[in-house]
C-alpha positions in Angstrom: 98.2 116.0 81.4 99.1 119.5 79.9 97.5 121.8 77.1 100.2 120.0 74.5 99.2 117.1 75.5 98.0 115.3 72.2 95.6 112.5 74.5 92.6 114.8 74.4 91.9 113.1 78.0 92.1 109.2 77.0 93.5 106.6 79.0 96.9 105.9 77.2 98.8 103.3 79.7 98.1 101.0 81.9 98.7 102.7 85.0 96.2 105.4 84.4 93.9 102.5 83.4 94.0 101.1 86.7 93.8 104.9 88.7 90.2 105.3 86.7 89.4 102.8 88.8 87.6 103.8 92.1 86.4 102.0 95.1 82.5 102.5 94.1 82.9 101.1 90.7 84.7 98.0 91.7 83.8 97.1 95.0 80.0 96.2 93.9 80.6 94.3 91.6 83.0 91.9 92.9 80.9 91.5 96.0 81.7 93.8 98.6 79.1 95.6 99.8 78.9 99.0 102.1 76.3 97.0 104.3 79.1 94.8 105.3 82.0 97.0 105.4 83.8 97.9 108.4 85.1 101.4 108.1 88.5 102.5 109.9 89.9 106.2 108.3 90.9 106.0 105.1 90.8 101.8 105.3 87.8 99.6 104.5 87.6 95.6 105.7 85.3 93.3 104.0 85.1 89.5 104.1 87.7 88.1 101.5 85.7 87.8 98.3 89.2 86.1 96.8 89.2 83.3 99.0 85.8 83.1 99.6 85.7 84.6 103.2 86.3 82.7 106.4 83.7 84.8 108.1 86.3 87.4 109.5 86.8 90.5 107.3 90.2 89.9 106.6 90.0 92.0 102.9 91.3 95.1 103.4 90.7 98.2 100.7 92.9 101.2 101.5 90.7 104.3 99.7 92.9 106.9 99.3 96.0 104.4 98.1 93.7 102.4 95.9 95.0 99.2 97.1 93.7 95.4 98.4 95.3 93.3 100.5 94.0 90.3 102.3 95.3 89.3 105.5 94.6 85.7 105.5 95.2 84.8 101.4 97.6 87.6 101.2 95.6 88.9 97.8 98.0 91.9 97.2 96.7 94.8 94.3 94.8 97.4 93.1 90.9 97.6 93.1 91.7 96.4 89.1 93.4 93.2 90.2 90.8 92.7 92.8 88.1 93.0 89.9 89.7 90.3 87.7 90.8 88.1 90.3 
């Protein structure tokens, strides 16, 4: 956003919409919690809260990326898609 910029710092499409998003807002409150995360660099693995889990942590969040993707359901988004899934 520059100094013209007429916004004053609101969210004015959807794509910025879904970057407000972050990992520690969303992840909560779909069910995925830091107690049973599984951390590898800049990925985090969680059971599947789409598909319920099959007890293998299949979910995978990529942090810096913002994305979601499930290995076994193949739940492909961004931590918005993940929160109304």
């Amino acid at each position: 956003m520059n100094n013209n910029d007429t916004t004053h710092g609101k969210i004015t499409n959807l794509d910025e919409f879904k970057e407000a998003f972050s990992a520690n807002i969303v992840l909560p409150l779909v069910g995925c919690h830091e107690s049973d995360c599984d951390k590898r660099g800049d990925e985090q693995r969680y059971t599947c809260v789409v598909h319920n889990g099959d007890h293998q942590k299949s979910l995978c969040i990529n942090i810096t990326k913002k994305t979601v993707y499930c290995h076994s359901c193949h739940f492909t988004g961004s931590f918005l898609d993940l929160f109304f899934e």
